[in-house]
N, C-alpha and C positions, 0 to 999 in steps of 0.2 A: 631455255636458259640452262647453266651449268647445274647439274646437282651432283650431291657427294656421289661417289660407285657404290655400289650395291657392296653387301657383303660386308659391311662392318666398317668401323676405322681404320686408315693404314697406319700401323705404327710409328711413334715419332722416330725411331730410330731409321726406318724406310724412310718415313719425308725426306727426312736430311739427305742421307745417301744419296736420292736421287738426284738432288739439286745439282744443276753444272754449275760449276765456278764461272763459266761464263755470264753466269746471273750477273754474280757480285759486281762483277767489272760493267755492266753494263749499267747497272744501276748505280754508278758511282760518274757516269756521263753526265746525265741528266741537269747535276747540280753545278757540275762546270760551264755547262750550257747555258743555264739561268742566272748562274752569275754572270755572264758577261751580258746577258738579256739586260739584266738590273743595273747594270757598269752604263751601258749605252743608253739605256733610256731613260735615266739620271745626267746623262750629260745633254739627252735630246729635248729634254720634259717643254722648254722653252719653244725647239721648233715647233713638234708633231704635237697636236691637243691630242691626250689620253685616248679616249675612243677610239678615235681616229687612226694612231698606233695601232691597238688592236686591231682593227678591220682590215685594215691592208697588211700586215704582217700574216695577216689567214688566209686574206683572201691571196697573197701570192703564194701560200703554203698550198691550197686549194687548187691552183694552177699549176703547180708543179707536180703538185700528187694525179692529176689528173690522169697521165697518159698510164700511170700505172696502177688505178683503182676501178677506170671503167670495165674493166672488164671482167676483175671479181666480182665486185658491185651486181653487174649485168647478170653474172649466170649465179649469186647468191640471193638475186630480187626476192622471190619468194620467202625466203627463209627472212630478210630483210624488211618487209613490208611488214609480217609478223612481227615485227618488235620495234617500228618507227616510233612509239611512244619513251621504249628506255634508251635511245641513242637518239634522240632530240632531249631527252633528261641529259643526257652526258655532254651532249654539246651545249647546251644552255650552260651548265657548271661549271665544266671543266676545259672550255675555250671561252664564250660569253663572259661569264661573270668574273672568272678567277684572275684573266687577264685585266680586263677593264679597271676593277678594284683596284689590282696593283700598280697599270702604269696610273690611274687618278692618286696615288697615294703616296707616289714618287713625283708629287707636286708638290707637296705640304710636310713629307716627314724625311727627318735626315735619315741615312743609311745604316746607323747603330741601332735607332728605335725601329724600323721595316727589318732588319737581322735579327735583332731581340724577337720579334713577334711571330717570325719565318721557324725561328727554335721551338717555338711550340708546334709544328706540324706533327712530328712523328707522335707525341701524348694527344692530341686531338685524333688520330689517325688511331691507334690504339684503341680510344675509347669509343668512336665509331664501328671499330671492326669487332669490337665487346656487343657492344649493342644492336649491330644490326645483321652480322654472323656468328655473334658467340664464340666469338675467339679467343681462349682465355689468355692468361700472362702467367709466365715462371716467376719465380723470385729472382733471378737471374737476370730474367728481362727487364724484370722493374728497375733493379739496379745498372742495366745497361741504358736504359732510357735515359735516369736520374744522372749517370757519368758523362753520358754523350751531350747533356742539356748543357751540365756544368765546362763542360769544353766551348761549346758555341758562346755561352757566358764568358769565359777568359777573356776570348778573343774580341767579343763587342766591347767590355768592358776594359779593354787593355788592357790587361794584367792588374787591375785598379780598382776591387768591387763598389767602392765609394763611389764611379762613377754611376750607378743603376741608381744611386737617392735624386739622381739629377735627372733622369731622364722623363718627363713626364707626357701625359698622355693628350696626342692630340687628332682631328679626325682622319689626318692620313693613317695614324696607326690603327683605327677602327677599321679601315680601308681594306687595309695589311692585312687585317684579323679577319674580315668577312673575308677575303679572296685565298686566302689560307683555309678558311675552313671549308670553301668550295672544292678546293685541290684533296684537302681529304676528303672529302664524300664521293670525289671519281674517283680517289685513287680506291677505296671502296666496293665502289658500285662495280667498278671492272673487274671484278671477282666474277661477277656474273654476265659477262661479255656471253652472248646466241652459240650455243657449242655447234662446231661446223661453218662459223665466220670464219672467212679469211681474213689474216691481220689488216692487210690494204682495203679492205674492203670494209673493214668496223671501222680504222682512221678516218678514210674519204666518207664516210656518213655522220660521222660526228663531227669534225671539219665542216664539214657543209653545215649542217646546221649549228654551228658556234655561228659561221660567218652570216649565216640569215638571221642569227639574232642578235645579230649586230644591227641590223637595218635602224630599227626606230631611232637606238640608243645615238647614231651617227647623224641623223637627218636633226635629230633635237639638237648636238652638237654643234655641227655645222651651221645653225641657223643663228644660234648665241654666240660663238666664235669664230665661225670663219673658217677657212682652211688654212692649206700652209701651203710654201714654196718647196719644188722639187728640185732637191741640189745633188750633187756630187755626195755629199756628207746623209743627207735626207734616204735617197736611193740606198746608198750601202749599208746603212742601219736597218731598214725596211729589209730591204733583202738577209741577212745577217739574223733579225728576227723570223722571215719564213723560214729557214735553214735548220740552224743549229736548236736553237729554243723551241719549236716547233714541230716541223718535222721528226728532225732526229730524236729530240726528246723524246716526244711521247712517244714512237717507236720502240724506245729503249725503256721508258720507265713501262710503258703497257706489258712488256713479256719479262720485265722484272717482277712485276706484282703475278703476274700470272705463276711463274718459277715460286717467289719468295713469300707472296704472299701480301698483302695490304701493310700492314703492323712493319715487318720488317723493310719492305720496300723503303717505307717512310722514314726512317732512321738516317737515309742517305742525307735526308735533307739537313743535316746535321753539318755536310760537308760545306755549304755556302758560305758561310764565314768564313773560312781560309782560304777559299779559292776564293771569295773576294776580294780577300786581302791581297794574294797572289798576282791577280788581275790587274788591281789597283796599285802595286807597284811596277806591273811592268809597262800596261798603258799610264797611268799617271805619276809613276814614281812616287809615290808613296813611301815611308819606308816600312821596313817588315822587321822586326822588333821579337823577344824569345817567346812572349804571351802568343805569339802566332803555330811557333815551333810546340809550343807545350799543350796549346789547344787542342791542335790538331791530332796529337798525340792519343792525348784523353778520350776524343771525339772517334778517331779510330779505335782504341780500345774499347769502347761502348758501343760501339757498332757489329765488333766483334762477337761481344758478350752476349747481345741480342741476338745475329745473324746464326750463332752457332750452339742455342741453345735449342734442345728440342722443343717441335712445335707440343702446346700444352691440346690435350683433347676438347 
């Protein structure tokens, strides 16, 4: 697995430097992707039973990645076979559970309280990366974290904090909250992705085993509810899900965390609020109101503060 280099710490001022900009932008994909994940599968919740969602969104991500991970796969076996234990931990997380959690929770809870609870990634994610890498916090960053929350706030809240005395808590948002806090412990654990893995080749082993632990979770499903019908509407959300939320994502967010780091990676997820908002007016017309322009704002400045503060030793 990854261990620091020899030789000491590299100065925070090197970290930074070295960072390509191309991180940032990539790690700002991810969350445009999962909101329209969460847009579709909020209008789908009625066709596709939860699970069910899950498994075949992987399992055609699985089928797609295919022709371009057997062959990493193939000639990193070795190196791979030594570490089948912490990438079935990754896939069990960070495709099994993190998914599952969220489309079950996008049964039961509206889209303001699943957004409120999605805002605490990046401080769950933080204190994980405290805890299980020792990765400390600037005063800078705490304040970047603390800016970027209160933006995600504006915006669920509509510009209206009165509305958070109303929102109360029910078991989709415990949902929310367990599958959020699986999303941080891979965004985590991927710190320590087998150095000398090829990227296609750690995706397609962790893919695969999300989708085999889906097995039970679906056969118990399907036996309590049934399946569903495959429509025109069915098919393009399925696929739509292996694509963009899946594929591309974790792609994007794996070599962001790699670049930026866990802690900071996590901040992005600060941007789901406004791109859902976004989302939400131009598939449902919605309308998009100043608390959206002025969140986003906040929510970018705190992302800034974070991203471009040096890493603390």
């Amino acid at each position: 697995m990854r261990t620091e280099p020899a030789g000491g710490t590299i100065p925070a001022t090197k970290q930074q430097a070295d960072i390509p900009r191309a991180a940032y932008w990539l790690a700002m994909l991810p969350p445009l992707f999962w909101s329209g994940n969460f847009l579709i599968a909020r209008l789908m919740r009625e066709a596709i039973p939860p699970v069910q969602m899950s498994f075949w969104r992987w399992s055609l991500a699985l089928l797609i990645l295919a022709p371009f991970c057997w062959r990493p796969i193939a000639s990193s076996w070795p190196r791979i076979r030594s570490n089948l234990p912490f990438l079935a931990l990754l896939g069990a997380i960070g495709v099994t559970a993190f998914n599952c959690f969220v489309y079950a929770a996008l049964r039961y809870t509206p889209v303001a309280n699943a957004a409120l609870v999605n805002s605490l990634l990046p401080v769950v994610t933080f204190t994980l990366a405290y805890l299980i890498l020792k990765q400390g916090l600037t005063q800078r960053q705490f304040a970047g974290i603390a800016l970027s929350l209160c933006g995600a706030v504006l915006v669920i809240c509509r510009g209206d904090p009165r509305m958070l005395l109303s929102v109360a808590l029910n078991r989709g948002d415990i949902l929310v909250f367990a599958g959020m806090s699986c999303w941080a412990l891979y965004t985590v654990l991927i710190r320590w992705r087998p150095a000398g893995l090829p990227p296609m080749a750690f995706l397609g082993m962790t893919v695969f085993f999300g989708v085999l632990f889906h097995l039970p979770a679906v056969a118990w499903e399907y036996a309590a509810q049934g399946g569903f019908r495959l429509t025109m509407a069915t098919a393009g959300a399925l696929i739509y899900f292996a694509v963009f939320p899946s594929i591309l994502a974790y792609i994007f967010w794996n070599r962001s965390v790699t670049a930026l780091g866990p802690g900071r990676t996590g901040m992005f997820m600060h941007l789901l609020p406004p791109t859902s908002a976004v989302l939400g007016f131009m598939v449902l017309g919605e309308q998009i109101a100043w608390f959206h322009f002025a969140g986003f704002a906040i929510i970018v400045l705190g992302i800034w503060l974070v991203t471009s503060a040096p890493r603390k030793a």
